[in-house]
C-alpha positions in Angstrom: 69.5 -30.1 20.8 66.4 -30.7 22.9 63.8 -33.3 20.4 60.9 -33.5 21.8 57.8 -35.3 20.1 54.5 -34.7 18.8 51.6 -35.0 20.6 48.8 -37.5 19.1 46.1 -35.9 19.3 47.7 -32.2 17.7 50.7 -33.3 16.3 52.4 -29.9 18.5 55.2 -30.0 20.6 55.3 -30.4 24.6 56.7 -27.5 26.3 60.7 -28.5 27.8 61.0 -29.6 31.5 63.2 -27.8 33.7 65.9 -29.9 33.3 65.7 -29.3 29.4 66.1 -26.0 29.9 68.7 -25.7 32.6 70.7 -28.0 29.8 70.1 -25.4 27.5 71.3 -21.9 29.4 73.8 -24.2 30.4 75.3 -24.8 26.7 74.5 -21.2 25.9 76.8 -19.5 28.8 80.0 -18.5 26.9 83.7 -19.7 27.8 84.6 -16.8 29.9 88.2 -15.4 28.6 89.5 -13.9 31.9 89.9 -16.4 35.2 87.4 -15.7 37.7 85.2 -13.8 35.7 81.0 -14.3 35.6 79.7 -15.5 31.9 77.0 -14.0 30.9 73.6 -15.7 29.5 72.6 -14.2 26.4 69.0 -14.3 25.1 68.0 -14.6 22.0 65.5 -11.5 20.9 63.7 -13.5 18.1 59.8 -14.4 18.5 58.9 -18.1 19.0 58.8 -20.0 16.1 56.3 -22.2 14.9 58.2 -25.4 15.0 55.2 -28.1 14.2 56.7 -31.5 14.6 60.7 -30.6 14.0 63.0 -29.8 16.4 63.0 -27.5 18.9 66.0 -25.1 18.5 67.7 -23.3 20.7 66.0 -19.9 20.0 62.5 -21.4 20.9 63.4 -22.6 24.2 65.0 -19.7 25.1 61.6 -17.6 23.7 60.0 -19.9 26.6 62.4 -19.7 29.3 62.5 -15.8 29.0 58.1 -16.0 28.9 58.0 -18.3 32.0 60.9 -15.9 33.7 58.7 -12.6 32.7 55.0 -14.7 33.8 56.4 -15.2 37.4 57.8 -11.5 37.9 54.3 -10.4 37.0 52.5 -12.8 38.8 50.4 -14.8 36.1 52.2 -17.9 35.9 49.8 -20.2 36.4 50.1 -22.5 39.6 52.0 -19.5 41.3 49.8 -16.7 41.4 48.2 -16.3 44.7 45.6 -14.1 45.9 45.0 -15.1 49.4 41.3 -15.4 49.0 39.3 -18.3 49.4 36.3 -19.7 47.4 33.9 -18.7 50.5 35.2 -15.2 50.3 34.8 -14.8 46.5 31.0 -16.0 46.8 30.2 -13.5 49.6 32.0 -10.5 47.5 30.1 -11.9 44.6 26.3 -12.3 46.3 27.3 -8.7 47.9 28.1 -8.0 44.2 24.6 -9.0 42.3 22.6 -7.5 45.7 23.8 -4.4 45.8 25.8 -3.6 42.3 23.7 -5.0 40.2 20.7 -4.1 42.5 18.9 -8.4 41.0 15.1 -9.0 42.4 15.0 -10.5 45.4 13.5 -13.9 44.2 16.9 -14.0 42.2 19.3 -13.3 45.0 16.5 -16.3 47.1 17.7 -18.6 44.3 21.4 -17.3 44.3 21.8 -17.6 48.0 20.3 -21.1 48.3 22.3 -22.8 45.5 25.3 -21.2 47.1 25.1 -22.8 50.5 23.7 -25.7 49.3 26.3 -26.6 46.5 28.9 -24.7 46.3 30.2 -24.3 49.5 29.9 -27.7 50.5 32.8 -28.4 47.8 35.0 -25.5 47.4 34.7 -23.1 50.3 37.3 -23.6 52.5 39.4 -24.3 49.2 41.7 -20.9 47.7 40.4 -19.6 44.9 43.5 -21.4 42.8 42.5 -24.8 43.4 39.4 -24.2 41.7 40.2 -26.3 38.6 38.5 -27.0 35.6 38.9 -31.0 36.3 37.7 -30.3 40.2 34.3 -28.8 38.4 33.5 -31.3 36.3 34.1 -33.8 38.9 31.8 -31.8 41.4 29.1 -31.8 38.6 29.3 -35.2 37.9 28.3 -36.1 41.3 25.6 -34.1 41.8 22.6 -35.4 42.7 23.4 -38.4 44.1 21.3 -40.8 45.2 18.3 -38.5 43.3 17.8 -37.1 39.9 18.9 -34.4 38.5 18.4 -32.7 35.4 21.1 -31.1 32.9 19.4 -27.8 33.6 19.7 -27.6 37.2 23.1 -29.1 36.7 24.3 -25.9 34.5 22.0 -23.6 36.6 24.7 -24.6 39.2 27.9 -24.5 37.0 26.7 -21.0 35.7 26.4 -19.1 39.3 30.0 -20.6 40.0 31.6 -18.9 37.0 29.9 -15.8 37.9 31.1 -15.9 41.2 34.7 -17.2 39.8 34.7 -14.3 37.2 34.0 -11.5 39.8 36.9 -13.4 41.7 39.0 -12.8 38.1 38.3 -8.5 38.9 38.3 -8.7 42.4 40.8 -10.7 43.7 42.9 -10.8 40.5 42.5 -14.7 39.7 44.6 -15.2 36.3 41.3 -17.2 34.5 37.8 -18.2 35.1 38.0 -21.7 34.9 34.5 -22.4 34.5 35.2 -21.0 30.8 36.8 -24.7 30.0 33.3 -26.6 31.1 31.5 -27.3 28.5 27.6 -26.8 29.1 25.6 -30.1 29.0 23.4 -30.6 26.6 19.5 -29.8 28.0 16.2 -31.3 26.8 14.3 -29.4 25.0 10.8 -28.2 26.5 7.5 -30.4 25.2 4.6 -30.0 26.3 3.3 -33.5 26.1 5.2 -34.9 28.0 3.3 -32.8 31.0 -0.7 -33.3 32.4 -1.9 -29.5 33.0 -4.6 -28.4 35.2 -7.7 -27.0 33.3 -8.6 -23.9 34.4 -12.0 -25.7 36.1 -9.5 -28.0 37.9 -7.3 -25.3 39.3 -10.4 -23.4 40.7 -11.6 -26.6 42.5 -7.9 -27.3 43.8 -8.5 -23.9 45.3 -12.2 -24.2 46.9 -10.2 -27.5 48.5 -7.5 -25.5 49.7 -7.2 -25.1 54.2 -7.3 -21.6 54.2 -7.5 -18.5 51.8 -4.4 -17.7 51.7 -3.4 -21.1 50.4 -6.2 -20.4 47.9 -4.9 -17.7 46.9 -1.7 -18.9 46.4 -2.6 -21.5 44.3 -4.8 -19.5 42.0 -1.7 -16.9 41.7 0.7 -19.5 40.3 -1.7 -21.2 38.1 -2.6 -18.1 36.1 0.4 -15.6 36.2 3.1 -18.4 36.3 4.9 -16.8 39.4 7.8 -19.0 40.8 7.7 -20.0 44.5 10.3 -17.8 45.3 8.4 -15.0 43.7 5.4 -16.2 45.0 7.0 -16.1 48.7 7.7 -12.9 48.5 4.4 -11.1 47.7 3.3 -9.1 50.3 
């Protein structure tokens, strides 16, 4: 029999290596009675068992062996499913995606767009859409910002367009898992107001009178009272 022991931090059992298991079909294959002739390996039918911390039988490595055997014939077997695609591609099907699918307003797709090519290609474009790892994203996050500051919401602003873009890969290309489900969000500050000087409404109307042009002016008075982004500001016509 195979022992293998219990993790510290669950206390379950680590799947077998190969070697394990080519050990164990090996012991399995019957004496064959006639010279010559093939033996045949013969699977057990019963479920895995929940083994815990004893030993892991026969039966369960078998269960495994025959699930790993089935996982590559379909295709889902992680580390060997490929789907030819890149990360670059999966971003252009998913900005085509939220542009003309789910038809977002243009100030959304201005946002979209820029932390794509800013961000996220830089990264993982050139990289195929299964190297895209859990570890890699948290890694990529971590050094955002460099050498400026950046906040926890702009951080997961970014981490949230790359699991839309990896889950639309998931439908489109047939990618196993979204691995952006394994990051955990960061923790963001909550909003308080005192922490920020507003303009009066006296100050933002001599801001304006100040202003080069009228058009500035009016820009200026827009944001201040209907609390327009720049994007959506931009894009008023």
């Amino acid at each position: 029999m195979v022992r293998r022991a219990p993790t510290p931090a669950t206390g379950s059992l680590r799947m077998p290596s190969s070697a394990d298991v080519a050990q164990l079909v090996e012991r399995r294959l019957p004496k064959p009675k006639v010279a010559g002739s093939s033996p045949v390996v013969r699977l057990t039918k019963a479920p895995p068992r929940e083994t815990g911390g004893r030993l892991l039988h026969e039966a369960a490595g078998e269960d495994w062996l025959r699930y790993t055997l089935d996982a590559a014939r379909r295709g889902t077997l992680p580390g060997v499913v490929l789907t030819g695609a890149t990360f670059a591609d999966a971003a252009a099907e998913w900005l085509r995606y939220v542009a003309e699918d789910r038809d977002v307003k243009p100030s959304t797709l201005t946002d979209c767009r820029s932390v794509v090519s800013s961000r996220l290609l830089p990264e993982f474009g050139a990289l195929p859409l299964e190297d895209v790892t859990a570890r890699r994203i948290e890694n990529w996050r971590a050094s955002l910002g460099e050498g400026r500051l950046l906040t926890n919401r702009t951080r997961n602003k970014a981490v949230s367009i790359l699991g839309g873009i990896m889950e639309r890969a998931r439908k489109a290309y047939g990618l196993p898992s979204n691995p952006v489900r394994d990051v955990e969000k960061l923790r963001e500050r909550r909003y308080d107001a005192t922490r920020f000087d507003f303009y009066s409404p006296e100050e933002v109307r001599a801001l304006v009178r100040a202003t080069a042009s009228e058009q500035d002016g009016a820009l200026f008075l827009t944001a201040a009272f209907t609390r327009l982004r720049r994007g959506e500001l931009i894009a008023l016509r």
